[in-house]
KOLRORO-378434 format. One record per residue (C-alpha): residue number from 1; y, x, z; residue in one letter. Coordinates in nm, 2 decimals. Example, Ala and Ser with C-alpha at 12.3 -4.5 7.8 and 13.67 -1.06 7.14 Angstrom:
REM KOLRORO-378434
pt bake:1, c2:-0.45, c1:1.23, c3:0.78, drenvex:A $
pt bake:2, c2:-0.11, c1:1.37, c3:0.71, drenvex:S $
END
This chain:
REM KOLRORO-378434
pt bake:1, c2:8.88, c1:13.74, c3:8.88, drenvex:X $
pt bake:2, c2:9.05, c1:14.09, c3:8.84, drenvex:X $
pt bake:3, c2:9.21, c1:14.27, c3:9.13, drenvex:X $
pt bake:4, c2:9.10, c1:13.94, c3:9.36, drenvex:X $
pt bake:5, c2:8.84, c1:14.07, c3:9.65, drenvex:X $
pt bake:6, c2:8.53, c1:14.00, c3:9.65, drenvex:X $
pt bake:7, c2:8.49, c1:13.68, c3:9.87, drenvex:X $
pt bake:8, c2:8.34, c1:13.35, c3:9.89, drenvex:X $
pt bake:9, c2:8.38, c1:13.09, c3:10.08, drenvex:X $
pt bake:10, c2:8.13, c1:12.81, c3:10.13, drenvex:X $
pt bake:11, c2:8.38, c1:12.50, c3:10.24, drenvex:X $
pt bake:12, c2:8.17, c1:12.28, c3:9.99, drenvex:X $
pt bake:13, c2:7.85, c1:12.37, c3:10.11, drenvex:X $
pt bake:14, c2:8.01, c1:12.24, c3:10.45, drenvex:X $
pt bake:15, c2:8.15, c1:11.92, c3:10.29, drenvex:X $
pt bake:16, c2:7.77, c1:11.86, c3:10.19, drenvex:X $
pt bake:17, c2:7.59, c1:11.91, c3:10.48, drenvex:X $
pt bake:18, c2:7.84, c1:11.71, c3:10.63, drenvex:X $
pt bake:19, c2:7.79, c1:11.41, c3:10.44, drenvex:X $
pt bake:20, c2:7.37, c1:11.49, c3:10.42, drenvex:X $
pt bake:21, c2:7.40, c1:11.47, c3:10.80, drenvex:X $
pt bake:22, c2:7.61, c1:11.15, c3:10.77, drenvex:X $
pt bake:23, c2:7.39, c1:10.99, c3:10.56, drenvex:X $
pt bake:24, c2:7.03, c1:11.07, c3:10.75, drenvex:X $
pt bake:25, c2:7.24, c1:11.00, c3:11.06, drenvex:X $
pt bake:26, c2:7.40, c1:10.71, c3:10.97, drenvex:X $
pt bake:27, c2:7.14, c1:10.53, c3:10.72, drenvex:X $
pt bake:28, c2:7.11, c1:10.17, c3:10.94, drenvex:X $
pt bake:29, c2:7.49, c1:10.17, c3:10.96, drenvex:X $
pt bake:30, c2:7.54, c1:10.24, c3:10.54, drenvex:X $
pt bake:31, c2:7.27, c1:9.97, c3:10.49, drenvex:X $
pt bake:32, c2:7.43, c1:9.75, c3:10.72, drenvex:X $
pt bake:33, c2:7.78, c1:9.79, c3:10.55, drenvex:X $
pt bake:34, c2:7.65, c1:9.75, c3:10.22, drenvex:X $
pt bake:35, c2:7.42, c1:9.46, c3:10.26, drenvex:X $
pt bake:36, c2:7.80, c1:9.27, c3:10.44, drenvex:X $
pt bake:37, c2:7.99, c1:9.45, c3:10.15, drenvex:X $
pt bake:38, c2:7.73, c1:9.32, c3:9.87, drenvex:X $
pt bake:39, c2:7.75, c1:9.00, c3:10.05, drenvex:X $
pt bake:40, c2:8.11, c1:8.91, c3:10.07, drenvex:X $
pt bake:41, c2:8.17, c1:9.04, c3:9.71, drenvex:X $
pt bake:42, c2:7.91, c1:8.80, c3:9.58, drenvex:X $
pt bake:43, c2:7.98, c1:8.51, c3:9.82, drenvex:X $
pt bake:44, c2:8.40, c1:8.54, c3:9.65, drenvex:X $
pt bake:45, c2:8.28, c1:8.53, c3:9.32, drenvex:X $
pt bake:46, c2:8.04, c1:8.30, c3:9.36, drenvex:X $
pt bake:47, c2:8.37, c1:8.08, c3:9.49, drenvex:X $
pt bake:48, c2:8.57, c1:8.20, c3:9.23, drenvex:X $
pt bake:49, c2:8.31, c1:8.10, c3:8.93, drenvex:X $
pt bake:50, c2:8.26, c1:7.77, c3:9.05, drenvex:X $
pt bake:51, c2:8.61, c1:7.67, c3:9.08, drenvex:X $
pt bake:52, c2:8.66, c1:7.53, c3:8.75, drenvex:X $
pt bake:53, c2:8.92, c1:7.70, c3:8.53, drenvex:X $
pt bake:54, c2:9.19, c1:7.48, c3:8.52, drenvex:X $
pt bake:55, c2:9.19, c1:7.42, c3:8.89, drenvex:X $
pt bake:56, c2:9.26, c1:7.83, c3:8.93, drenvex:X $
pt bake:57, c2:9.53, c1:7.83, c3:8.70, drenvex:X $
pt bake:58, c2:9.69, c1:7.55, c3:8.88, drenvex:X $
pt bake:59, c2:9.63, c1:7.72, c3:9.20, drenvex:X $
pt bake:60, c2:9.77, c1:8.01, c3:9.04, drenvex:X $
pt bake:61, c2:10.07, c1:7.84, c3:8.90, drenvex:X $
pt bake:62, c2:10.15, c1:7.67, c3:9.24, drenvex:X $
pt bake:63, c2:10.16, c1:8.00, c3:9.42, drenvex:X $
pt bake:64, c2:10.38, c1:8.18, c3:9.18, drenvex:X $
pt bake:65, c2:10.61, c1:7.87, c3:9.18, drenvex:X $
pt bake:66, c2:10.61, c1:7.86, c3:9.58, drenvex:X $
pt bake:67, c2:10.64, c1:8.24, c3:9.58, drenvex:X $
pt bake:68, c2:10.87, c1:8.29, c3:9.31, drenvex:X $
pt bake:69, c2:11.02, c1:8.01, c3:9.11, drenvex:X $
pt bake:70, c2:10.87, c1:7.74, c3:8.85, drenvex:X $
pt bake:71, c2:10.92, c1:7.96, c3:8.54, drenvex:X $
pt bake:72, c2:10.71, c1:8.23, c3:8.75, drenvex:X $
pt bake:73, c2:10.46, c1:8.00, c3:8.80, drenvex:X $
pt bake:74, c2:10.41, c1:7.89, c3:8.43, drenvex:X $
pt bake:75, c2:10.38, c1:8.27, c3:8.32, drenvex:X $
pt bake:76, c2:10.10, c1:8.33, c3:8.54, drenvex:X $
pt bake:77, c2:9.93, c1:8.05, c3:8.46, drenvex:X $
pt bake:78, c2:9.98, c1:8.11, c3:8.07, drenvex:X $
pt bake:79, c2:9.88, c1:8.49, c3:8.17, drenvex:X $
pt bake:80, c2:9.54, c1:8.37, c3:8.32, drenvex:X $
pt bake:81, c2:9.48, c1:8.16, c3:8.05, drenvex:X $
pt bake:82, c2:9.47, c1:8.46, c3:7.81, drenvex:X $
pt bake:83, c2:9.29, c1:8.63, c3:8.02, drenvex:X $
pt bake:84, c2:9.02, c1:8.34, c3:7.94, drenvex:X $
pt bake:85, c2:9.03, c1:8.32, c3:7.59, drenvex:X $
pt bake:86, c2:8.97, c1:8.70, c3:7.54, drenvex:X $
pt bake:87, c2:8.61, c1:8.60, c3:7.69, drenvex:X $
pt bake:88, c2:8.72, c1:8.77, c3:8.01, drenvex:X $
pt bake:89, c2:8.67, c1:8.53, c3:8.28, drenvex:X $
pt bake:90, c2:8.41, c1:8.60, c3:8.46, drenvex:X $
pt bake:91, c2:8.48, c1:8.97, c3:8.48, drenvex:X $
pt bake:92, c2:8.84, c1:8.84, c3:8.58, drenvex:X $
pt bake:93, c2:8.69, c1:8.68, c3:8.89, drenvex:X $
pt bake:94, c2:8.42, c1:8.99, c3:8.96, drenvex:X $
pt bake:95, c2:8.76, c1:9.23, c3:9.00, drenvex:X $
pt bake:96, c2:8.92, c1:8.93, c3:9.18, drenvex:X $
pt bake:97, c2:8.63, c1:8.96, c3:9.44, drenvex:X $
pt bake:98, c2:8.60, c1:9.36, c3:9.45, drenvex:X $
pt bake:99, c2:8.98, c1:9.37, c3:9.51, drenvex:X $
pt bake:100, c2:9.01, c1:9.08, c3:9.77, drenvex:X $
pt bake:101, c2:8.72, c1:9.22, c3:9.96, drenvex:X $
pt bake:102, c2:8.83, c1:9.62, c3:9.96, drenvex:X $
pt bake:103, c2:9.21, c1:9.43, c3:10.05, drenvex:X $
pt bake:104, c2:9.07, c1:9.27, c3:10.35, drenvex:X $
pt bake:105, c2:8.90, c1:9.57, c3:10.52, drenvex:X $
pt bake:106, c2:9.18, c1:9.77, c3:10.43, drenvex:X $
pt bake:107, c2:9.40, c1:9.52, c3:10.64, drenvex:X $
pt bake:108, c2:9.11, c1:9.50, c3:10.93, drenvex:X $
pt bake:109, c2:9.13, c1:9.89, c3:10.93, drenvex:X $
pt bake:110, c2:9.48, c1:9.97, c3:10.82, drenvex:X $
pt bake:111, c2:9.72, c1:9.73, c3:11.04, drenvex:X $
pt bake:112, c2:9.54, c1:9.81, c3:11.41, drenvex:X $
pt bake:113, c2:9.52, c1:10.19, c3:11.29, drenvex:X $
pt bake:114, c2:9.91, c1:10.14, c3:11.21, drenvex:X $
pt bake:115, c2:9.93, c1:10.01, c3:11.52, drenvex:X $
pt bake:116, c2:9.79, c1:10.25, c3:11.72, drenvex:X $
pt bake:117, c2:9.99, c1:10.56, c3:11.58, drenvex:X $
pt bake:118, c2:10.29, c1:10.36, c3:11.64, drenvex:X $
pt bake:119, c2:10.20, c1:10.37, c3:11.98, drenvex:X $
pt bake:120, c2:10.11, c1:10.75, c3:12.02, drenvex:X $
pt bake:121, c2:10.28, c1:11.03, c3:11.89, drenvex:X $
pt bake:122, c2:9.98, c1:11.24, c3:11.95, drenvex:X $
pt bake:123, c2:9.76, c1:11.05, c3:11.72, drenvex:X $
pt bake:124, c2:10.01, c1:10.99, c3:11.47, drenvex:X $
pt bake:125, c2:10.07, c1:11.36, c3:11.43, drenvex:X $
pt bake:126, c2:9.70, c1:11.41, c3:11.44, drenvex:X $
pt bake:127, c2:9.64, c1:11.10, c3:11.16, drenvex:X $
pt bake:128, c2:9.90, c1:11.17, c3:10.92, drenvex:X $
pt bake:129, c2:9.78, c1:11.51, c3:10.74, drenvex:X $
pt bake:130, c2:9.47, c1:11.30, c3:10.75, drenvex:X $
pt bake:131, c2:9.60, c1:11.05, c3:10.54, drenvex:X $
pt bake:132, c2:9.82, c1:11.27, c3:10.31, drenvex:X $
pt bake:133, c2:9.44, c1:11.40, c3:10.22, drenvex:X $
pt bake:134, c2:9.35, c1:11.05, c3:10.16, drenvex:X $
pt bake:135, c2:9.62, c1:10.98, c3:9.92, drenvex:X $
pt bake:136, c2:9.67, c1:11.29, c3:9.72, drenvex:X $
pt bake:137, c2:9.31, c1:11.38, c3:9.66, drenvex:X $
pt bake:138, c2:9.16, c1:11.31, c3:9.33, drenvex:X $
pt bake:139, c2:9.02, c1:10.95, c3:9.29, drenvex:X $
pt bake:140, c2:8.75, c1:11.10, c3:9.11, drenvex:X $
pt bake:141, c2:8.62, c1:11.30, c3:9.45, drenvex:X $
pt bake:142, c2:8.61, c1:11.00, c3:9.63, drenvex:X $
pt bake:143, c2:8.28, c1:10.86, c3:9.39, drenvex:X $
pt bake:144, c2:8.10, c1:11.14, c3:9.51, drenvex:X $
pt bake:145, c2:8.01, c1:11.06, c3:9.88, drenvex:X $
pt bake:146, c2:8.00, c1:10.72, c3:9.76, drenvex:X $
pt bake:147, c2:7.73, c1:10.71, c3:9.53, drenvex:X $
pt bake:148, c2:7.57, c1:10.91, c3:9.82, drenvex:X $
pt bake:149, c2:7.57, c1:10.61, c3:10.09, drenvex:X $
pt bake:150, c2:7.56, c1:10.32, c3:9.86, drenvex:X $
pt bake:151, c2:7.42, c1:10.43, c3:9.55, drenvex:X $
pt bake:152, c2:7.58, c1:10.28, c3:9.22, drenvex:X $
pt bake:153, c2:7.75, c1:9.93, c3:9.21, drenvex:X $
pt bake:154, c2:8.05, c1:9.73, c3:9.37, drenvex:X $
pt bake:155, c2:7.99, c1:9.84, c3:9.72, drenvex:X $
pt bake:156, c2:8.03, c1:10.20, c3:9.59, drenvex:X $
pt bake:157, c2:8.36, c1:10.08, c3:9.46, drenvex:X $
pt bake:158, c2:8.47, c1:9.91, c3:9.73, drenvex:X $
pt bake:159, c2:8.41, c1:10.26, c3:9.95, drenvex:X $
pt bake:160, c2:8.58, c1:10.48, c3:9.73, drenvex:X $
pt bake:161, c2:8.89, c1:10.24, c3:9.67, drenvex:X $
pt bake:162, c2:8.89, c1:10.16, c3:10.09, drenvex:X $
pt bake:163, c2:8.98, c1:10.53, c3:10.11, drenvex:X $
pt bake:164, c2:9.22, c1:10.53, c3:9.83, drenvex:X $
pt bake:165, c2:9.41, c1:10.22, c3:9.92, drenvex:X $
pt bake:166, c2:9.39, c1:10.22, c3:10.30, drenvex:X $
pt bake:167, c2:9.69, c1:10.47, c3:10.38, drenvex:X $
pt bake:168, c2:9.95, c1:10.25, c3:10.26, drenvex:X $
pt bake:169, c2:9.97, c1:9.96, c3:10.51, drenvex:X $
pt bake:170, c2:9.88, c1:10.24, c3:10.77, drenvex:X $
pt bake:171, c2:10.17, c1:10.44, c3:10.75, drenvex:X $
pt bake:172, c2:10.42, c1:10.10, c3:10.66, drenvex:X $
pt bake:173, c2:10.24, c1:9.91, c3:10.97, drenvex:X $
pt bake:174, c2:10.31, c1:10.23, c3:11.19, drenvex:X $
pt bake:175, c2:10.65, c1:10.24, c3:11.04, drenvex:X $
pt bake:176, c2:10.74, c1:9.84, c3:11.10, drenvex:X $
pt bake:177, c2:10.66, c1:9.87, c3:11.47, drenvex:X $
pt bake:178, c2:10.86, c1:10.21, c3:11.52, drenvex:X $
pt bake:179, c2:11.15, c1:10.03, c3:11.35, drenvex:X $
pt bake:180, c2:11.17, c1:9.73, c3:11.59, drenvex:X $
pt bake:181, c2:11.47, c1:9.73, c3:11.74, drenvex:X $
pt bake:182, c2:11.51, c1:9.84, c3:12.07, drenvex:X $
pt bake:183, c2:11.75, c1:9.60, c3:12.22, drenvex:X $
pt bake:184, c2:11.47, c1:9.35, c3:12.13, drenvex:X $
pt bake:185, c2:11.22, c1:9.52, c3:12.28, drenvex:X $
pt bake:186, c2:11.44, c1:9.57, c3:12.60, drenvex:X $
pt bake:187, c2:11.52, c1:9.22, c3:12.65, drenvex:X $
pt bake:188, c2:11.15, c1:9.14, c3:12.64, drenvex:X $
pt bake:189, c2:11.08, c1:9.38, c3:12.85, drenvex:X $
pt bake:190, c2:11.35, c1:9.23, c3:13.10, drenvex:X $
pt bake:191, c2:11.15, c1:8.91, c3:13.10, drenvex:X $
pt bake:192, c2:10.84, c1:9.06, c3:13.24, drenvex:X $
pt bake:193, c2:10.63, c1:9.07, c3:12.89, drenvex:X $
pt bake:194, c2:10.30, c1:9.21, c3:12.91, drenvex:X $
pt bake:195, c2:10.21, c1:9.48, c3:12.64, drenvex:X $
pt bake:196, c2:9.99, c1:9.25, c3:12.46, drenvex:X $
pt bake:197, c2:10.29, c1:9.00, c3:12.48, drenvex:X $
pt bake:198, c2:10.54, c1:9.26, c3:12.35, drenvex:X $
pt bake:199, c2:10.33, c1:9.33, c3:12.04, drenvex:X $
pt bake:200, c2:10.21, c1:8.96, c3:11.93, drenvex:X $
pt bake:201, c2:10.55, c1:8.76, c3:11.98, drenvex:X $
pt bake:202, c2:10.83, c1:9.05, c3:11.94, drenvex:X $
pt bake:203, c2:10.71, c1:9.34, c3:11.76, drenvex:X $
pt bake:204, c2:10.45, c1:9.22, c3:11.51, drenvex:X $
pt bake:205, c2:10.70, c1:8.93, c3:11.41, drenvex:X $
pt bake:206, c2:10.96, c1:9.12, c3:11.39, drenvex:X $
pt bake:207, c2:10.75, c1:9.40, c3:11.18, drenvex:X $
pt bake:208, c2:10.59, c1:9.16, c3:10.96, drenvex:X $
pt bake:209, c2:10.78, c1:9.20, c3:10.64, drenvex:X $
pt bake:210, c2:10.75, c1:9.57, c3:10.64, drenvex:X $
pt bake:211, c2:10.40, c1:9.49, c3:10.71, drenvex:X $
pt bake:212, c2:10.37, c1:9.29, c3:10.40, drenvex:X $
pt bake:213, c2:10.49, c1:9.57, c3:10.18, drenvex:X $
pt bake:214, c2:10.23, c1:9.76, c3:10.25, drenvex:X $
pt bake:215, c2:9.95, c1:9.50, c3:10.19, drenvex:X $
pt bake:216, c2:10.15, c1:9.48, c3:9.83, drenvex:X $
pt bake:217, c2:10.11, c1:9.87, c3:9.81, drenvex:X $
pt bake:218, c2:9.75, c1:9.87, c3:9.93, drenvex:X $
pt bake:219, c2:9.66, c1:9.57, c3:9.69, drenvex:X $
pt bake:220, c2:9.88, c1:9.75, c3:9.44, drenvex:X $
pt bake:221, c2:9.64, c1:10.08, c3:9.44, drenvex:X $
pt bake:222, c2:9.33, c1:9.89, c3:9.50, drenvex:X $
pt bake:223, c2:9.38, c1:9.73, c3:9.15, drenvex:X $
pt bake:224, c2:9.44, c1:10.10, c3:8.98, drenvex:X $
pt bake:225, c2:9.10, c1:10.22, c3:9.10, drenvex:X $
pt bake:226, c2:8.92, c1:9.90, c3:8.90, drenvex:X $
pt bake:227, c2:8.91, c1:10.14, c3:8.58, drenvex:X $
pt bake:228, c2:8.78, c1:10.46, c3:8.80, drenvex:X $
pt bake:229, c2:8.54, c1:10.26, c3:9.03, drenvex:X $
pt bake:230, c2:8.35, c1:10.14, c3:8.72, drenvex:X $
pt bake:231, c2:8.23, c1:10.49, c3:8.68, drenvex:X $
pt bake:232, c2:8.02, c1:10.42, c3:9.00, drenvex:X $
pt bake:233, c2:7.89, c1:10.11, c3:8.82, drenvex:X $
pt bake:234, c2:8.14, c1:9.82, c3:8.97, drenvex:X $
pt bake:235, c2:8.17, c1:9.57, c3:8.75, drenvex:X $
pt bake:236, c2:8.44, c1:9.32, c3:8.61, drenvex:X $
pt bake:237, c2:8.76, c1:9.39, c3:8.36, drenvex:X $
pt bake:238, c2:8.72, c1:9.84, c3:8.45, drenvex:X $
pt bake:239, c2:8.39, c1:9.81, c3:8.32, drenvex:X $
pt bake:240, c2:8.51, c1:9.66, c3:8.00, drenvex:X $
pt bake:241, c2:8.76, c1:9.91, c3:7.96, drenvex:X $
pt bake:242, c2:8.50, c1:10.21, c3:8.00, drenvex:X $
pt bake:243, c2:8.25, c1:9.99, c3:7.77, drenvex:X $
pt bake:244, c2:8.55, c1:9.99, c3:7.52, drenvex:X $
pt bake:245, c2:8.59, c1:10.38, c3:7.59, drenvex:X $
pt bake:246, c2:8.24, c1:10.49, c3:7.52, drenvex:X $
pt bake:247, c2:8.24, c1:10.25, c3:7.19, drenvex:X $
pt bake:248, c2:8.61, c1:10.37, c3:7.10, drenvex:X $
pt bake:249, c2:8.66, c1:9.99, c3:7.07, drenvex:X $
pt bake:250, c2:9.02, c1:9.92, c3:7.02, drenvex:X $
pt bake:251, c2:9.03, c1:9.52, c3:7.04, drenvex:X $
pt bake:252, c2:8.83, c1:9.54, c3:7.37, drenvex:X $
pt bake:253, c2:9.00, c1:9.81, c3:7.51, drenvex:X $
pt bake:254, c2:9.31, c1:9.64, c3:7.44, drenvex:X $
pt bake:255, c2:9.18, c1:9.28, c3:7.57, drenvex:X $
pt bake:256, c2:9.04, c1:9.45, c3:7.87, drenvex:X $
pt bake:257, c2:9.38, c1:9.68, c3:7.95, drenvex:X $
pt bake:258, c2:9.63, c1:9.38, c3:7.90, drenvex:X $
pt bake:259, c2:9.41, c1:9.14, c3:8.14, drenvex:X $
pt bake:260, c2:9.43, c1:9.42, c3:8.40, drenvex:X $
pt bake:261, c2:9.80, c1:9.45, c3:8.36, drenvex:X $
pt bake:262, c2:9.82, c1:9.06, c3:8.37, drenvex:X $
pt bake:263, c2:9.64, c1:9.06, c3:8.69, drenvex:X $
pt bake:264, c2:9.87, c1:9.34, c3:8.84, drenvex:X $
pt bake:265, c2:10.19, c1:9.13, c3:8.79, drenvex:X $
pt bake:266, c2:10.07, c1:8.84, c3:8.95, drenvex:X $
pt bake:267, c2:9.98, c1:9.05, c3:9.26, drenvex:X $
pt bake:268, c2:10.22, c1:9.26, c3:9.25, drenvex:X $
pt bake:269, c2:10.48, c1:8.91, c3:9.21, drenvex:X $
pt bake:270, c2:10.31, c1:8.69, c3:9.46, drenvex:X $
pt bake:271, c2:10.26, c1:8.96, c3:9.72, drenvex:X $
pt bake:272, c2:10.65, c1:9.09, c3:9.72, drenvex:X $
pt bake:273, c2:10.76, c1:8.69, c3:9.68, drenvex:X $
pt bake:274, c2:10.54, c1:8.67, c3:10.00, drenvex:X $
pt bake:275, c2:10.72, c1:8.95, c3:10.18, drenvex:X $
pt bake:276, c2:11.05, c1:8.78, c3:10.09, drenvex:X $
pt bake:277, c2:10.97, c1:8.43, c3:10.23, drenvex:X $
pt bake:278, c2:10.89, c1:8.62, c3:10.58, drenvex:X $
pt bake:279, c2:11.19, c1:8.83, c3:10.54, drenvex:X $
pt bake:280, c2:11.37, c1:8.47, c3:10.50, drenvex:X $
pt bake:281, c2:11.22, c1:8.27, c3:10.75, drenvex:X $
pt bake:282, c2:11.28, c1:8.52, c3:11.01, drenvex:X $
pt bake:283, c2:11.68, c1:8.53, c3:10.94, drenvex:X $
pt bake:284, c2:11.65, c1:8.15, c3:10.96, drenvex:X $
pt bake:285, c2:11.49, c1:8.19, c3:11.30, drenvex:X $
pt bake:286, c2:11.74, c1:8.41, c3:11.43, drenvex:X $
END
């Protein structure tokens, strides 16, 4: 560029090194995690394929009706049952698994990490630019390094959407526990409550709904990176959308699109209706 010195920096060649060394370091650990990530995937969808279809859709329709109301219920289980006749099914189930599984070690991670910043302000100051990084860099960066580890495939999904998804029941489970109020936590304390005691029957209860949000978020942003992960070779409904890209294939494309957006409402339904009924039982219980 004109008038700009003449200077280079090599922060890349850092970034590459670092992950080389990660990778040589590391190697029994990657294998390890993908042959448990590989594993679980295949062991859901296994479940999910072998539950026969109108068992799912009742399954379905019960939650949204328990969650929600009756009429909820109905749509989802008319929505799932599009989703089927577009010849969709078992790629339904295969983003089903990828999600479930990335939502699960999000939540092992995420809620104990939470946790923990809640608990220092060191660590939370250290943790947040951390994942601010996490959350506004490009998805797209995030299939580099994982190609790298776990080569191409739904594990390699499941990485780069752990890192995309994870921040959000981070900061909300750090948030819940900061937010617990005080007097509560007082009158615990005034009872002799071990730490331990203080977090599992006053402050985790008491946090749980804001909790819950942030599984909805974290579910919420695993399902956007099911079109973006199949670029790394995960399967299911993204890899139908990018078939339809590469064939400009309209009626796919479209089949594909709706049955993510399908799926998105249901989670995105079930998981606030969820938040709701703790919200509600816990006013009852006061």
């Amino acid at each position: 560029m004109e008038g700009f010195p003449d200077i280079q920096t090599n922060l890349g060649k850092y970034a590459d090194q670092l992950v080389t060394f990660l990778d040589v370091s590391l190697e029994g650990f990657f294998d390890f995690i993908f042959f448990l990530a590989s594993r679980t995937i295949n062991g859901i969808q296994d479940f999910l394929i072998w539950i026969p279809w109108w068992l799912f859709i009742v399954a379905i329709f019960l939650l949204g009706w328990y969650f929600k109301s009756v009429f909820s219920g109905i749509l989802y289980g008319v929505f799932i049952f599009l989703i089927g006749t577009f010849g969709l099914w078992e790629d339904m189930m295969t983003t089903i698994a990828i999600i479930v599984t990335a939502v699960l070690i999000c939540l092992v991670l995420g809620i104990p990490f939470g946790i923990l910043m809640s608990y220092s302000t060191g660590f939370s100051a250290v943790a947040r630019p951390i994942l601010d990084a996490m959350q506004t860099m490009p998805s797209f960066v995030y299939l580099i390094p994982a190609i790298f580890f776990f080569g191409l495939g739904n594990v390699s999904a499941i990485f780069a959407t752990l890192i995309y998804a994870l921040p959000p029941v981070i900061r909300l489970t750090e948030l819940a526990i900061r937010g617990v109020d005080k007097e509560v936590i007082e009158s615990a304390q005034s009872f002799g409550s071990s730490p331990w005691q203080m977090l599992r029957k006053v402050q985790l209860p008491q946090a749980l709904p804001t909790i819950m949000a942030g599984v909805n978020q974290t579910t919420m942003m695993a399902l956007a990176m099911v079109v973006i992960a199949s670029m790394v070779g995960a399967q299911g409904l993204g890899e139908q959308v990018l078939i339809a890209i590469n064939r400009i294939d309209i009626a796919l494309g479209f089949e594909a699109g709706i049955s993510i957006v399908f799926l998105a409402i249901i989670i995105d339904r079930i998981t606030n209706g969820a938040a709701d009924k703790f919200q509600k039982h816990r006013r009852l219980a006061r």
